[in-house]
DSSP file (Angstrom, degrees, kcal/mol; ACC not computed):
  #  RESIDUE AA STRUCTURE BP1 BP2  ACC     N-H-->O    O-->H-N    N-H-->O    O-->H-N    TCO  KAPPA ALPHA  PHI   PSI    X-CA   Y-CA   Z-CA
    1    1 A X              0   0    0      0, 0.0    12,-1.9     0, 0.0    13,-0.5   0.000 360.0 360.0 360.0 168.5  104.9  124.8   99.7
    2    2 A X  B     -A   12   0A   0     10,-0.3     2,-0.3    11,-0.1    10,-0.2  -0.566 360.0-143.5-116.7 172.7  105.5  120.9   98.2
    3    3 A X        -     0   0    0      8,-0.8     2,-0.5    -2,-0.2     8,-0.5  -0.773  15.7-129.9-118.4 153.5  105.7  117.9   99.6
    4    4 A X        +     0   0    0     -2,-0.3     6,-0.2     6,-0.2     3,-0.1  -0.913  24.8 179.9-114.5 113.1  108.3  115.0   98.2
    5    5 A X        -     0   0    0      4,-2.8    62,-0.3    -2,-0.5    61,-0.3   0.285  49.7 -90.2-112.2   5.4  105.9  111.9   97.8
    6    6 A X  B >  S+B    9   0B   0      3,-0.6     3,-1.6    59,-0.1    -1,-0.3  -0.028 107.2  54.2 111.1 142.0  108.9  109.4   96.5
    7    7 A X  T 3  S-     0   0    0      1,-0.2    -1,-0.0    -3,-0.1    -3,-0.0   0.700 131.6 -61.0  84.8  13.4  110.3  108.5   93.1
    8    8 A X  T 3  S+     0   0    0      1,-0.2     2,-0.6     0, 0.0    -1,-0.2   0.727  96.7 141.5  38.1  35.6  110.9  112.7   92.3
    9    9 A X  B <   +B    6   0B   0     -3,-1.6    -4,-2.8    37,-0.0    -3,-0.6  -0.899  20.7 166.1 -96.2 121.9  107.2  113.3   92.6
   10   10 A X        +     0   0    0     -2,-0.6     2,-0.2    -6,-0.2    -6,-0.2  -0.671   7.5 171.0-107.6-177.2  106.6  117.0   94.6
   11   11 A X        -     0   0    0     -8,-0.5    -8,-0.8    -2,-0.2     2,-0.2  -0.845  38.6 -83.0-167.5 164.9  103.4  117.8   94.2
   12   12 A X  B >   -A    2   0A   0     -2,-0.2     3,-0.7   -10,-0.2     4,-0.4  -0.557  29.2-135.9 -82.2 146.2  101.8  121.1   96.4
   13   13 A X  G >  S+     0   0    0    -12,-1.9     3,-1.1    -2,-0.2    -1,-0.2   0.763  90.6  59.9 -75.9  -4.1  100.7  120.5   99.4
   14   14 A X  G 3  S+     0   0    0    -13,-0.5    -1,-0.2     1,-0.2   -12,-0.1   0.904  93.0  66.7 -72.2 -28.9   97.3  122.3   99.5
   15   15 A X  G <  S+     0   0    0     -3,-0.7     2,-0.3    43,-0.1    44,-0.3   0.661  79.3 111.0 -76.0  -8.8   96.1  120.4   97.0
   16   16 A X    <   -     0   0    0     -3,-1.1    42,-0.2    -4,-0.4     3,-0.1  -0.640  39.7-178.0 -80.8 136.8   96.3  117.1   99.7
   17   17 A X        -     0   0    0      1,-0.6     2,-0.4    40,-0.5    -1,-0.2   0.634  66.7 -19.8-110.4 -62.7   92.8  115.9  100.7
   18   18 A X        -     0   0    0     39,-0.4    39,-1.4     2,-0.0    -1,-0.6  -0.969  52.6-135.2-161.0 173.5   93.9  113.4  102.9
   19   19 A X  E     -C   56   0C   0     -2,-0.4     2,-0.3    37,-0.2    37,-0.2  -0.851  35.6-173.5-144.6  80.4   97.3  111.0  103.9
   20   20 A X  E     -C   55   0C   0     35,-3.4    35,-3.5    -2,-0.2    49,-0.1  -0.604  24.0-127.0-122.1 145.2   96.1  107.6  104.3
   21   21 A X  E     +C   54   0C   0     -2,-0.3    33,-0.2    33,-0.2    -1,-0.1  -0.418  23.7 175.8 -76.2 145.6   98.0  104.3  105.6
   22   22 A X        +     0   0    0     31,-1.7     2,-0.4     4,-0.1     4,-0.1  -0.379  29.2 135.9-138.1  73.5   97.7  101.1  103.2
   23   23 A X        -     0   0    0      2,-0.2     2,-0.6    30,-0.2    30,-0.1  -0.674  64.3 -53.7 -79.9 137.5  100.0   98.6  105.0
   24   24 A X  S    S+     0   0    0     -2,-0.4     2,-0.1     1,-0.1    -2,-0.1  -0.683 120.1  51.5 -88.7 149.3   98.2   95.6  105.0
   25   25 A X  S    S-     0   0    0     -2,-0.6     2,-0.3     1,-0.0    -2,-0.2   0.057  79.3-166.3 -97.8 155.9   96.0   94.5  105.6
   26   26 A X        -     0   0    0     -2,-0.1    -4,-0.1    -4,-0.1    -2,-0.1  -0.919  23.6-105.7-125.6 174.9   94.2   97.2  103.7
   27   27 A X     >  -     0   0    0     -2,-0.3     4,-0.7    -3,-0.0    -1,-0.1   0.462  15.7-115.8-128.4-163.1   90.9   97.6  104.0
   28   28 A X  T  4 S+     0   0    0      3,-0.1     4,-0.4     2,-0.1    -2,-0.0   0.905 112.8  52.0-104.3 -20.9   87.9   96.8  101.6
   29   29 A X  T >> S+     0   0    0      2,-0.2     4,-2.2     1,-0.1     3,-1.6   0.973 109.8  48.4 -71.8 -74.1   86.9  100.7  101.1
   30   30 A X  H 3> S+     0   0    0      1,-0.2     4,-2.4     2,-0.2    -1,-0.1   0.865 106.8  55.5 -33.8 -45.8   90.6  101.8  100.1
   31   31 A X  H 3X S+     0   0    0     -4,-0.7     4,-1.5     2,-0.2    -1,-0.2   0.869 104.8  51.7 -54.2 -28.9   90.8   98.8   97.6
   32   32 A X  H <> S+     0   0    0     -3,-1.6     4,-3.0    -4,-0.4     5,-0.4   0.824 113.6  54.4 -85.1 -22.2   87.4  100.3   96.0
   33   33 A X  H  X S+     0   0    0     -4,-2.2     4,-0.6     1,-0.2    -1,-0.2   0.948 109.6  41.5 -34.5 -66.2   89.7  103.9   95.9
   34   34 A X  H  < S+     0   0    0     -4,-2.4    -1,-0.2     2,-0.2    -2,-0.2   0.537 114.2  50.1 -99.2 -19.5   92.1  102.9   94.4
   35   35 A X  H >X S+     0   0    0     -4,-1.5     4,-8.7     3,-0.1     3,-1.5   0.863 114.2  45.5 -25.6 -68.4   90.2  100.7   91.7
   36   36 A X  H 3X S+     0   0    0     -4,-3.0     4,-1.0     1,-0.3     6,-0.4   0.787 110.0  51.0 -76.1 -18.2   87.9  103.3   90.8
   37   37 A X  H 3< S+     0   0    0     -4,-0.6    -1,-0.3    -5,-0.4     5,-0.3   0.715 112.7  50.4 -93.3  10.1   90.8  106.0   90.6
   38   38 A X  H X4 S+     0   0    0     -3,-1.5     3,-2.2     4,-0.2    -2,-0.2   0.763 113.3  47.3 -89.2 -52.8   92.7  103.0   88.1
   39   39 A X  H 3< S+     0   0    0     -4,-8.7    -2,-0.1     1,-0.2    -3,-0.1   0.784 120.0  41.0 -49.1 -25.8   89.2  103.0   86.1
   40   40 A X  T 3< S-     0   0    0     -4,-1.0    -1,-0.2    -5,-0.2    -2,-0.1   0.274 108.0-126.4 -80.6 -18.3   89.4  106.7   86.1
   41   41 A X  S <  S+     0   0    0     -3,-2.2    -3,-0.2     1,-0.1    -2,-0.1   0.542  75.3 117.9  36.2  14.9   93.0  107.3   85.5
   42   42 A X        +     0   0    0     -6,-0.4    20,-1.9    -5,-0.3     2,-0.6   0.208  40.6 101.4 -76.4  20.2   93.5  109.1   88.0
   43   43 A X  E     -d   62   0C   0     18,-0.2     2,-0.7    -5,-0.2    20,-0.3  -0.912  45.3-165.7 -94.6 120.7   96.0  107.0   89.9
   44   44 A X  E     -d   63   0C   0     18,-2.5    20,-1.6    -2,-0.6     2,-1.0  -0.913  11.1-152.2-105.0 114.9   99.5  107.7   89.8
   45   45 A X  E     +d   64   0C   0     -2,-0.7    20,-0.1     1,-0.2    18,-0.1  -0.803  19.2 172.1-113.0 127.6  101.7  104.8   91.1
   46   46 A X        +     0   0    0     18,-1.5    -1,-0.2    -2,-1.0     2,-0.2   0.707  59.2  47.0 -79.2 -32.1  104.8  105.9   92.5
   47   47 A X  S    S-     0   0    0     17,-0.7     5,-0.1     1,-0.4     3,-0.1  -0.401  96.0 -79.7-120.6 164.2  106.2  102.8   94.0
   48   48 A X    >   -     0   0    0     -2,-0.2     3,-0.9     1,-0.1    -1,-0.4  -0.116  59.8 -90.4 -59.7 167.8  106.6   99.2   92.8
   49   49 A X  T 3  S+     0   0    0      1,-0.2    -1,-0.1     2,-0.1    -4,-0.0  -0.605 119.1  27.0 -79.1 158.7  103.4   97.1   93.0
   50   50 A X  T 3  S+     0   0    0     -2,-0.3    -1,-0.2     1,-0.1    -2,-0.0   0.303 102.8  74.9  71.3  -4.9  103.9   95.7   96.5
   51   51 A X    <   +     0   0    0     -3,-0.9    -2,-0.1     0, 0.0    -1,-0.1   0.036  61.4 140.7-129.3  19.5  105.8   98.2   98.1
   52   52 A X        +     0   0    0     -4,-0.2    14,-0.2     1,-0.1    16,-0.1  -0.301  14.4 163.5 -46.6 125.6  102.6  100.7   98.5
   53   53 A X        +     0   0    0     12,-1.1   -31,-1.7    14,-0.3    16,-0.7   0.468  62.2  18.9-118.8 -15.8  102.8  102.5  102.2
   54   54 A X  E     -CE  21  65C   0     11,-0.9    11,-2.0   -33,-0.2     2,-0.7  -0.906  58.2-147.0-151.2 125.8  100.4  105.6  101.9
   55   55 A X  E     -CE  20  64C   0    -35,-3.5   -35,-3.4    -2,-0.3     2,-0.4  -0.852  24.4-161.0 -83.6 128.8   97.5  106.5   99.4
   56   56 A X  E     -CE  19  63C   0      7,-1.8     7,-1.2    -2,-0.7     2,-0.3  -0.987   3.2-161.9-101.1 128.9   97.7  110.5   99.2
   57   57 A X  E     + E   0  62C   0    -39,-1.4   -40,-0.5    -2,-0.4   -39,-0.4  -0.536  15.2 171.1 -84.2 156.0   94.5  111.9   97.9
   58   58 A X        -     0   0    0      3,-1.0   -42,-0.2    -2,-0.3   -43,-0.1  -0.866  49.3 -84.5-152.0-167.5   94.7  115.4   96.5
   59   59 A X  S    S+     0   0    0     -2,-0.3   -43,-0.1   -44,-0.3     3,-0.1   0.737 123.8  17.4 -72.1 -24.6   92.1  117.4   94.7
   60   60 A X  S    S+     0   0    0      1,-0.1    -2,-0.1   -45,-0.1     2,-0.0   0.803 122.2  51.3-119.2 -67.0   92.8  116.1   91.2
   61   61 A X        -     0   0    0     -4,-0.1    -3,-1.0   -18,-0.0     2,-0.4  -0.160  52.3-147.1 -12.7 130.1   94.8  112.8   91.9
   62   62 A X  E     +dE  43  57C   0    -20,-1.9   -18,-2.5    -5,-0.2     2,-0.4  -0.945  30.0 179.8-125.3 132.1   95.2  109.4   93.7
   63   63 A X  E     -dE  44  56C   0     -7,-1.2    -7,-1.8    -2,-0.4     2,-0.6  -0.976  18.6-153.4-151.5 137.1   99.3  108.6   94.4
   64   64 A X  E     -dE  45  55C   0    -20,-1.6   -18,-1.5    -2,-0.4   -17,-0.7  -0.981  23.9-151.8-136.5  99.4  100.2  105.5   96.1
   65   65 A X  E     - E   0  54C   0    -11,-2.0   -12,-1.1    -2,-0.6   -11,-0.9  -0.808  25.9-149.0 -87.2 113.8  103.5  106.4   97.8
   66   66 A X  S    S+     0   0    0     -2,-0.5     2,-0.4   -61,-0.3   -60,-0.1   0.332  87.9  82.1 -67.8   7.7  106.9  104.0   98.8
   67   67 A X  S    S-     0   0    0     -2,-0.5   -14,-0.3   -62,-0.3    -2,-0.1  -0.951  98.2-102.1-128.5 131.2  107.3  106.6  101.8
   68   68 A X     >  -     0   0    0     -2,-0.4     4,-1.4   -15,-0.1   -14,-0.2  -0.111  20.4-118.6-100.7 133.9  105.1  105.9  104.9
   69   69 A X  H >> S+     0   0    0    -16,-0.7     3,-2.0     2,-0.2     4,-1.8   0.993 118.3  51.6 -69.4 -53.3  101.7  108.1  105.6
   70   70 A X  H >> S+     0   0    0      1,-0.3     4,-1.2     2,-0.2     3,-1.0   0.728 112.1  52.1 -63.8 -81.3  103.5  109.5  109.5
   71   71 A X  H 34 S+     0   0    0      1,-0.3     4,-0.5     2,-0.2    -1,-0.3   0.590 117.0  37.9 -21.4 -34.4  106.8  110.6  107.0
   72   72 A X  H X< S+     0   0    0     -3,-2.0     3,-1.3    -4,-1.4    -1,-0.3   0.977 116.6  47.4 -91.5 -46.2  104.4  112.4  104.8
   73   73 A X  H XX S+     0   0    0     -4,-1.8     4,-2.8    -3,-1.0     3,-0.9   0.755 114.5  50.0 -58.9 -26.8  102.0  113.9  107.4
   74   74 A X  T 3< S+     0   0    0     -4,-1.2    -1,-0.3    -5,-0.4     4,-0.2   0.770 112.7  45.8 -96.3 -19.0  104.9  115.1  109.3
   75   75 A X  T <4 S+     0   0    0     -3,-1.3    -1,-0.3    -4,-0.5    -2,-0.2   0.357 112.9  51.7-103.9   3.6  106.5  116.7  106.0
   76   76 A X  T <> S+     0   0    0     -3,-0.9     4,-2.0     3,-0.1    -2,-0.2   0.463 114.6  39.5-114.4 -26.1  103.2  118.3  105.1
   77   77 A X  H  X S+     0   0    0     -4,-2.8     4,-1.7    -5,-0.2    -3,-0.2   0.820 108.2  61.7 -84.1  -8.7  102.6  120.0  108.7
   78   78 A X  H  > S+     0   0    0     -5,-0.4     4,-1.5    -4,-0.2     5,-0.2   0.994 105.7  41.4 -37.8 -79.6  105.7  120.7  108.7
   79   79 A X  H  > S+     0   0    0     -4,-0.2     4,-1.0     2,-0.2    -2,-0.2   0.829 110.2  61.5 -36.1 -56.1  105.1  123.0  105.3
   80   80 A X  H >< S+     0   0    0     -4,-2.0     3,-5.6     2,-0.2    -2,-0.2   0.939 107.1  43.7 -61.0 -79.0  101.9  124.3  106.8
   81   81 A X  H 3< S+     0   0    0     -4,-1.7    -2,-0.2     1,-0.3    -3,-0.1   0.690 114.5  45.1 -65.3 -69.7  103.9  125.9  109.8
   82   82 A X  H 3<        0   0    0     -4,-1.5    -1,-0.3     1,-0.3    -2,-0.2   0.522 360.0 360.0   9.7 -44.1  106.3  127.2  108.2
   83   83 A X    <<        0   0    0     -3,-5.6    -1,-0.3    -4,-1.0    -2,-0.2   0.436 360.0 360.0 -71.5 360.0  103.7  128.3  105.8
């Protein structure tokens, strides 16, 4: 199953690691994330700058989502039962 993570990004859901809130204030550990996955290229930003609501980690990826970490969690257990 997918998930829909904003902008017309699906992506599968197995590959999500974790679904994490970045509302500020965010936190000093998340900032270093999401650094080191920009130094990395591994960030994919979905949203405008400033309008960030959830970092989704996956296996290969870092995604900074316009769509809210409970809306995603709730649209990836969803997929799991179902699954």
């Amino acid at each position: 199953m997918y998930i829909h993570l904003g902008n017309n990004y699906i992506i599968s859901f197995k590959s999500i690691i974790a679904i994490l809130n970045i509302e500020p204030p965010i936190s000093r550990d998340l900032t270093d994330i999401i650094e080191i996955a920009r130094t990395e290229r591994n960030l994919v930003r979905i949203s405008k700058k400033g309008k960030e609501k959830a970092l989704i980690v996956c296996s290969d990826k870092i995604y900074l989502s316009p769509i809210s970490s409970t809306t995603l969690y709730k649209r990836a257990s969803n997929n799991y039962e179902e699954g």
